[in-house]
N, C-alpha and C positions, 0 to 999 in steps of 0.2 A: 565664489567659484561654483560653479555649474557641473558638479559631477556627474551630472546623468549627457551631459553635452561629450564630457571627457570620454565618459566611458563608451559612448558610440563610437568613436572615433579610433578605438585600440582595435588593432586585428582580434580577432574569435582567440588563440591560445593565450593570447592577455587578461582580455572578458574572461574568461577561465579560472586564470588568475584571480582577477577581483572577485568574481561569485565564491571563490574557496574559502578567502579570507572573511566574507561577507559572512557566509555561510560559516563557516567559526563561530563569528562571532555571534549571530542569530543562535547557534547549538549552544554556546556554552551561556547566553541568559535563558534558553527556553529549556532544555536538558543537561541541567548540571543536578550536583547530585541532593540538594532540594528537592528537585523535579523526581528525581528517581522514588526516593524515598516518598514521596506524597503519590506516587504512582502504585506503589505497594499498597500504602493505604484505600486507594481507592477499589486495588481489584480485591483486596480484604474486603470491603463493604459489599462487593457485586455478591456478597455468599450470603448477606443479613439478610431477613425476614423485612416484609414491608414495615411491620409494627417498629423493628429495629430503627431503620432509613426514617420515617416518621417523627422520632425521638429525635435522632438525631438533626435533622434540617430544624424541628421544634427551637432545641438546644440553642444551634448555628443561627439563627433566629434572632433568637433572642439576645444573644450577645450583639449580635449585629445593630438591635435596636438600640440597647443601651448605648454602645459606642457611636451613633447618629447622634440621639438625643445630647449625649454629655460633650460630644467634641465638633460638629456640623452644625454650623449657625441654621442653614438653612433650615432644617428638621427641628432646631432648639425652640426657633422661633415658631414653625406650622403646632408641636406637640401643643405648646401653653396658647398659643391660639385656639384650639381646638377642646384644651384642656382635658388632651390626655396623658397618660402617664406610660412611660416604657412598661411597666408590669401587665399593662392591660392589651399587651398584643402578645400571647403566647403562642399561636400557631398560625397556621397561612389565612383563615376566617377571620380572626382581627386584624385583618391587614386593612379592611373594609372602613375602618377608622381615619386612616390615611388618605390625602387626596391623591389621584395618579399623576404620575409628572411623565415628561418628554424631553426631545432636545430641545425645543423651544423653552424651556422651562429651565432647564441645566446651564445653555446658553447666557440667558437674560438674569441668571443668579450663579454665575460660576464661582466666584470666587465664596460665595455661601456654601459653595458645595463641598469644598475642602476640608476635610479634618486637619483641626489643629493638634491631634496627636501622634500625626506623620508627618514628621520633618522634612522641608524641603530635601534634603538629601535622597531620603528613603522614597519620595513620589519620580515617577517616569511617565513620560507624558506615551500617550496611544492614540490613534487616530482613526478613524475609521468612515469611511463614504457612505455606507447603508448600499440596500440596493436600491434609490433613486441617484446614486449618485454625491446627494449631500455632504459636505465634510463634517466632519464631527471631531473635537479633541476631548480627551479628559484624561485626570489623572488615573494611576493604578500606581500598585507596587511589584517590586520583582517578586513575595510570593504567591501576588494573585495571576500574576505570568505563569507562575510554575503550575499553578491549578489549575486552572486553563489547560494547559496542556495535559497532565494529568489524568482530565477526567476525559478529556479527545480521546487518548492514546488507550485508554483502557477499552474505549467503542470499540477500536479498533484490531487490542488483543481481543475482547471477548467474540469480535466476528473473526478472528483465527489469525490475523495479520500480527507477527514476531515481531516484536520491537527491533529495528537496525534492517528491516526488511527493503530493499532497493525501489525507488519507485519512479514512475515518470508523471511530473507533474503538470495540470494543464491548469494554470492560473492567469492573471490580470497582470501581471509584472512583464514590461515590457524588456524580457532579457535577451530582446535579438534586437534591433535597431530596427525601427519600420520600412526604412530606404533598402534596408539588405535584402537582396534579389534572391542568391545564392544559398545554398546548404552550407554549413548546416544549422537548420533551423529550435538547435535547443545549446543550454549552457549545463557544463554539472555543478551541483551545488553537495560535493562529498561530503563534506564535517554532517550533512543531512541526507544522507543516504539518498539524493534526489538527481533525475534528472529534468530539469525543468526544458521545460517546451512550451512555445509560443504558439500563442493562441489566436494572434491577430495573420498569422499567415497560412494556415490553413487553408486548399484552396484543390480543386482538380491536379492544377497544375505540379502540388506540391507534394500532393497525397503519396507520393514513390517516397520524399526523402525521409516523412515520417515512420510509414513501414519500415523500410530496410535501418533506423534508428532503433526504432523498437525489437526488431529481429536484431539487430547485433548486439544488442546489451542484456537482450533476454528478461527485461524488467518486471517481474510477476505482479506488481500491482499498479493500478492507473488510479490518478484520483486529481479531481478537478473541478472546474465549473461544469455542471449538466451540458450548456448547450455547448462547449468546446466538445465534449466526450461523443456528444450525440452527432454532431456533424463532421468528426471526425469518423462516425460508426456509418452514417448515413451517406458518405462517401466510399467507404470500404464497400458495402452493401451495392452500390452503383456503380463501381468499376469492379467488382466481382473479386474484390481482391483480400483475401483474409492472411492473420499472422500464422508464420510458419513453428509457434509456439505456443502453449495455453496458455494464457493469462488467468494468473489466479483468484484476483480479488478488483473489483471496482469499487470507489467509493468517491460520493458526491458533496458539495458543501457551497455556498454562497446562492445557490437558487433553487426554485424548486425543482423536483424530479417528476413528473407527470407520466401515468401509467404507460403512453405511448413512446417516451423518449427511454424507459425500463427496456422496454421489446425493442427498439432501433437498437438499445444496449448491447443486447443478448446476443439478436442476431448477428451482429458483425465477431463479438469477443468471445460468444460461449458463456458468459458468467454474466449472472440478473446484477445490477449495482446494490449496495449498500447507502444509505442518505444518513445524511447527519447536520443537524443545524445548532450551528454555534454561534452567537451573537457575539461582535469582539465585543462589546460594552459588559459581558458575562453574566447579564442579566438572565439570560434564558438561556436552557439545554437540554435538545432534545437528541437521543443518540437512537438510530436503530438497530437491534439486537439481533441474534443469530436466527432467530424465530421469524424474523421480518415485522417486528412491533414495534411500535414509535412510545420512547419510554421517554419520562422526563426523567432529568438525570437529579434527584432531588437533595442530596448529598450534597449540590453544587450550588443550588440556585431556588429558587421558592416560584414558582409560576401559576397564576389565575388565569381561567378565560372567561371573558365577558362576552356575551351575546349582539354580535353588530347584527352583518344585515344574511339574507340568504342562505340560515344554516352556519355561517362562518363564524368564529370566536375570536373577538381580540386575545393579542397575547400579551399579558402587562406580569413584569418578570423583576426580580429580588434576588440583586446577587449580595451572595454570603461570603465573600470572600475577599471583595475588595475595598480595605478601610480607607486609604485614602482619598476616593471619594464616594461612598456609598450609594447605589441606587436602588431607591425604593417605591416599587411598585412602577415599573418605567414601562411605559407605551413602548414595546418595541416596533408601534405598527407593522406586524404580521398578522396574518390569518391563519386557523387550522378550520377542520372541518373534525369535529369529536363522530364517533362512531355511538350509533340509539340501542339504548336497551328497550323493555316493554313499555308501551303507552310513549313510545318514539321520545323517550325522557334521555336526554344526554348523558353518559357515562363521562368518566375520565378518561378512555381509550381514543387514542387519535387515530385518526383515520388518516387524514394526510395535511400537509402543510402545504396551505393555498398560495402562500406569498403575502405582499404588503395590502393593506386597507385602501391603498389607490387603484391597485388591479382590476378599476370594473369598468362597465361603460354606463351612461348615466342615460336614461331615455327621457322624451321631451316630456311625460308627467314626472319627473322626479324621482322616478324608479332607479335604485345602482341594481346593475345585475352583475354578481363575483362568478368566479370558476369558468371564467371565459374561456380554459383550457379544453372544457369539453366539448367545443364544438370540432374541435381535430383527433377525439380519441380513436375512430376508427378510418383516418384517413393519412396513410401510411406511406402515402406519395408525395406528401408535405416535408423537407427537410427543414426549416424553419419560418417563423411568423411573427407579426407584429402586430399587437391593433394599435390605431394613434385615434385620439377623437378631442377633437378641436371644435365642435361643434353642436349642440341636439339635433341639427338633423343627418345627422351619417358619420360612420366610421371609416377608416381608411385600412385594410389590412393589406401587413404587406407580405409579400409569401417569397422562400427560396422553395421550387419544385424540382423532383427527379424525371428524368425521358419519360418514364411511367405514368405521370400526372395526364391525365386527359380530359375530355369536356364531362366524364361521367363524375368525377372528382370535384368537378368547380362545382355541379350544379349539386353533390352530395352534402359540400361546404356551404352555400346559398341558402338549402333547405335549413340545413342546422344550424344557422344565423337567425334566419326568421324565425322557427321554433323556439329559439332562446329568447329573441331578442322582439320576435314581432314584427308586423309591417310598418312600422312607422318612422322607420329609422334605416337611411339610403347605406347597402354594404358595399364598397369599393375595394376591390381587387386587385392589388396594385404588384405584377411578377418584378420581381429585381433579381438581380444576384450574389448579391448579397444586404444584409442584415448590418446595418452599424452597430459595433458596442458603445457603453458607456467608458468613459475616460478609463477605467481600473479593469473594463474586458468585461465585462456583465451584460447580459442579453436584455433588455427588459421585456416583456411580454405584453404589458399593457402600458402604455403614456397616456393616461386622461390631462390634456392639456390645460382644460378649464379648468379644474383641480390645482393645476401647478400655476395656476395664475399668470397664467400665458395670453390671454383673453381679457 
């Protein structure tokens, strides 16, 4: 049976219906009172000294390891190959002992990856695309759901946002039917305080029914994919049209936030976003703080960066909280870029999170160039973009522009291609009007095709 077929087919006050019960059920396994109670804990810890938080993820650690080693073939067997011993990883620097794994790796040894001392009952399977799209399953348990959630929502008290606070959401779930012409274009999802809104019909045409949605329900916080947030602000901005209410709080999650898409933010809502990066595999967690600091959430997760190419740091991340299937030391293939102390020596302080290790474009010596984002920082007539590169000799960008955009813009973009990129590699310019998502509503920024084994 075909429920997502079904439920296209129910008039909107039915859809209604389903998303409530949905939504139920979503609330009472992500905020039941588990949840609560490991929520307390967490904003208890936000008051610890770093030496505290240190101690503790140590701690969290190390239990972690022992129960890999003693109950996870996969780990039973890498330790005695390697001939180490659980005692001999006590803080995130002996982690270095260990080999890094990925999905390929999880994949092609899943069923090694399963603790035998979570019964099948107690394991619930999770699933997750990444942002290329790829699908991903593995197990978890309901209380590393509750953590999960926990250590999000705490982001979210300490940047001022009340738990049970109304919100309109702008995600990948396709809760309006793609064929639906008509308004209205969001569903509610109560039991989660949400109104979810759809993100694939965004458009000129539509931009009336979103506003006067948002002015009737008075929603104080937006929170969503960047490039829904941003082309819906980048529209408000072009038809001069702003909310007849303040919006109190933005916050962002599944891509990156780029200095220019912060300012298309502002400008339309009055309020800079807030970012937040949480891996569903809970490997890695990075929350931004009231300050506007990109803090790893360490209490949660254990996270290295390893030095790839142009300044960027892989992120290979240890979550603490999920024993029935543990990952350690997992390639989330993302990017940061860490912020330089004296003698340009990298600190711990992140500067910002660039995206995934495929984001670059590759030149005909073998050069990757990453932060392909900054050839659009000062170029404000851009609504959104793409580079695709199927090639070494040229890239193909493809651009949604505003009335605004003129010939002084294309040749300001031109110049900042070649300055990045060089003469040796053809830029193509390709206007459309819109931008395709990936299946789950994700923008990608960069497709290196040759990369994806396209070629």
């Amino acid at each position: 049976m075909d429920l997502i077929k079904i439920y296209n087919r129910l008039p909107v006050f039915a859809q209604n219906i389903a998303c409530y019960h949905e939504g139920k059920k979503i609330a009472s396994t992500r905020l039941n009172n588990d949840f609560h109670n490991l929520l307390s804990e967490y904003l208890e810890r936000s008051k610890w000294s770093e030496e505290e938080i240190e101690s503790y993820s140590n701690q969290g650690l190390l239990h972690l390891i022992r129960h890999a080693y003693e109950s996870v073939p996969y780990y039973n067997k890498i330790f005695k190959e390697l001939g180490v011993e659980p005692e001999d990883i006590k803080s995130k620097d002996d982690l270095r002992l260990l080999p890094i794994i990925n999905k390929k790796t999880i994949i092609e040894n899943f069923d090694d990856f399963i603790s035998n001392k979570v019964t099948p009952g107690q394991r619930l399977i999770s699933r997750t695309s990444g942002t290329t799209g790829t699908g991903f399953k593995f197990y978890t348990t309901l209380n590393a759901i509750n953590e999960q959630w926990a250590v999000w929502w705490r982001y979210r008290i300490n940047n001022g946002i009340k738990y049970g606070t109304n919100c309109a959401v702008f995600g990948g779930k396709t809760i309006v039917p793609a064929e639906q012409k008509k308004p209205p274009f969001f569903r509610f999802n109560t039991p989660c305080n949400q109104i979810y809104f759809s993100v694939y019909h965004i458009s000129e045409t539509n931009l009336k029914y979103y506003i006067n949605a948002l002015n009737k329900y008075k929603v104080p916080w937006i929170h969503g994919y960047t490039s829904a947030i941003v082309l819906l602000s980048n529209l408000m901005m072009k038809e001069n049209v702003s909310l007849d209410y303040q919006i109190e709080h933005i916050t962002t999650g599944s891509e990156n936030l780029m200095e220019h898409q912060k300012k298309a933010i502002f400008d339309a809502f009055g309020v800079w976003p807030k970012q937040h990066y949480g891996a569903a595999e809970g490997a890695a967690n990075i929350s931004e703080n009231f300050e506007g600091e990109l803090k790893i959430d360490e209490d949660f997760c254990v996270i290295e960066f390893l030095e790839n190419i142009n300044d960027q740091y892989r992120m290979i991340g240890t979550n603490l909280t999920n024993y029935a299937m543990p990952f350690i030391r997992y390639d989330t293939g993302d990017l940061v870029t860490l912020e330089k102390e004296c003698g340009n020596v990298p600190s711990l302080r992140i500067k910002d999170i660039d995206g995934r290790k495929e984001d670059y474009v590759l030149l005909p010596d073998g050069t990757k160039i990453g932060r392909m984002n900054l050839i659009f920082l000062y170029l404000t007539n851009i609504v959104e973009a793409q580079i695709i590169q199927s090639n070494l000799r040229e890239i193909n960008i493809y651009l949604v522009v505003n009335s605004n955009y003129s010939d002084i813009d294309e040749k300001a973009l031109l110049d900042a291609c070649k300055l990045k990129l060089g003469e040796k590699i053809r830029i193509n310019l390709i206007y459309v009007e819109k931008i395709p998502r990936t299946a789950n509503g994700k923008l990608r920024f960069v497709i290196n095709e040759m990369e994806n084994g396209k070629l």
